[in-house]
C-alpha positions, -999 to 999 in steps of 0.1 A, spaced: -170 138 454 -157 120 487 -158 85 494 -194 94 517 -206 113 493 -218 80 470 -234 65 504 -249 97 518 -267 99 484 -284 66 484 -320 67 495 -332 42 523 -330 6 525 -300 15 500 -278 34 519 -278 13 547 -272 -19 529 -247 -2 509 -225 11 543 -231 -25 558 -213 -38 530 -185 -13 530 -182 -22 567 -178 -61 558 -154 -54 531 -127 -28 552 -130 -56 578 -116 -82 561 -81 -69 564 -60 -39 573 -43 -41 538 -76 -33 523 -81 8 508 -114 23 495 -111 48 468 -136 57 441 -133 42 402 -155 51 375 -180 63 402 -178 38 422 -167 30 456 -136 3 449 -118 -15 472 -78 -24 467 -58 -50 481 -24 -40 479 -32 -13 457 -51 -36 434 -88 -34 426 -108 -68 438 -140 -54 442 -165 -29 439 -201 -20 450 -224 -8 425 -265 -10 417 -286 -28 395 -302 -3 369 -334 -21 365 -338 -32 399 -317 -7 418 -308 -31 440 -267 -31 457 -239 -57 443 -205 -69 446 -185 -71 419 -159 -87 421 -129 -84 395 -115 -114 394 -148 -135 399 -141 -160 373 -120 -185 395 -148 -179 426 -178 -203 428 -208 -199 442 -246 -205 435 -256 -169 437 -227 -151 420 -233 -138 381 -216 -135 353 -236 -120 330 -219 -111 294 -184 -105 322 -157 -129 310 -138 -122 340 -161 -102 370 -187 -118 386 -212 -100 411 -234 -109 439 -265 -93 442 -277 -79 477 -314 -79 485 -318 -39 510 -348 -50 520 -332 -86 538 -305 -95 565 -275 -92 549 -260 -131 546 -233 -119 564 -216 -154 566 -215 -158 529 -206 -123 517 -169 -128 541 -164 -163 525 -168 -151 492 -147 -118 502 -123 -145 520 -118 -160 485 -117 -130 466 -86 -116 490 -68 -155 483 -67 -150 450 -45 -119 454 -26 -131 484 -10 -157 464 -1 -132 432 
């Protein structure tokens, strides 16, 4: 499966949400890669994972994950039963908070920056 195939297969508001926050992510830096992880579309920095985009499976609503959430705070992210990923859930149907999702993305990339 190709990296458009997992978009291109999403059903409406999905998909567009989804490729919105694709485009967000590849724009944060030209160090950034998308491949595809356990079915997933994952993004590297440097070759290393820092976050993918998944769905809910109750809600089927779009999140970030992102690997090494632990350090990152913010009101909205999650942790769930993850000891070290945290993820932000995206609402399809709503303006993406565009603003929030790059400082969180901004954070994300520091933590890797300094490694």
């Amino acid at each position: 499966m190709s990296k458009d195939e997992f978009y291109l297969s999403k059903t409406e508001p999905n998909r567009s949400c989804f490729l919105a926050l694709r485009d967000l992510i590849l724009h944060q830096n030209t160090l950034i890669s998308e491949t595809r992880k356990y079915g997933m579309p994952c993004f590297c920095f440097k070759d290393k994972a820092f976050c993918y985009l998944w769905k809910d499976k109750k809600t089927d609503e779009p999140y970030i994950l992102f690997v090494e959430g632990n350090p990152l705070e913010h009101p909205q992210l999650e942790t769930g039963g993850r000891a070290r990923m945290k993820i932000l859930r995206v609402n399809p149907n709503k303006d993406l908070p565009k603003q929030m999702i790059e400082v969180l993305l901004r954070k994300a990339l520091d933590l890797y920056r300094v490694v």
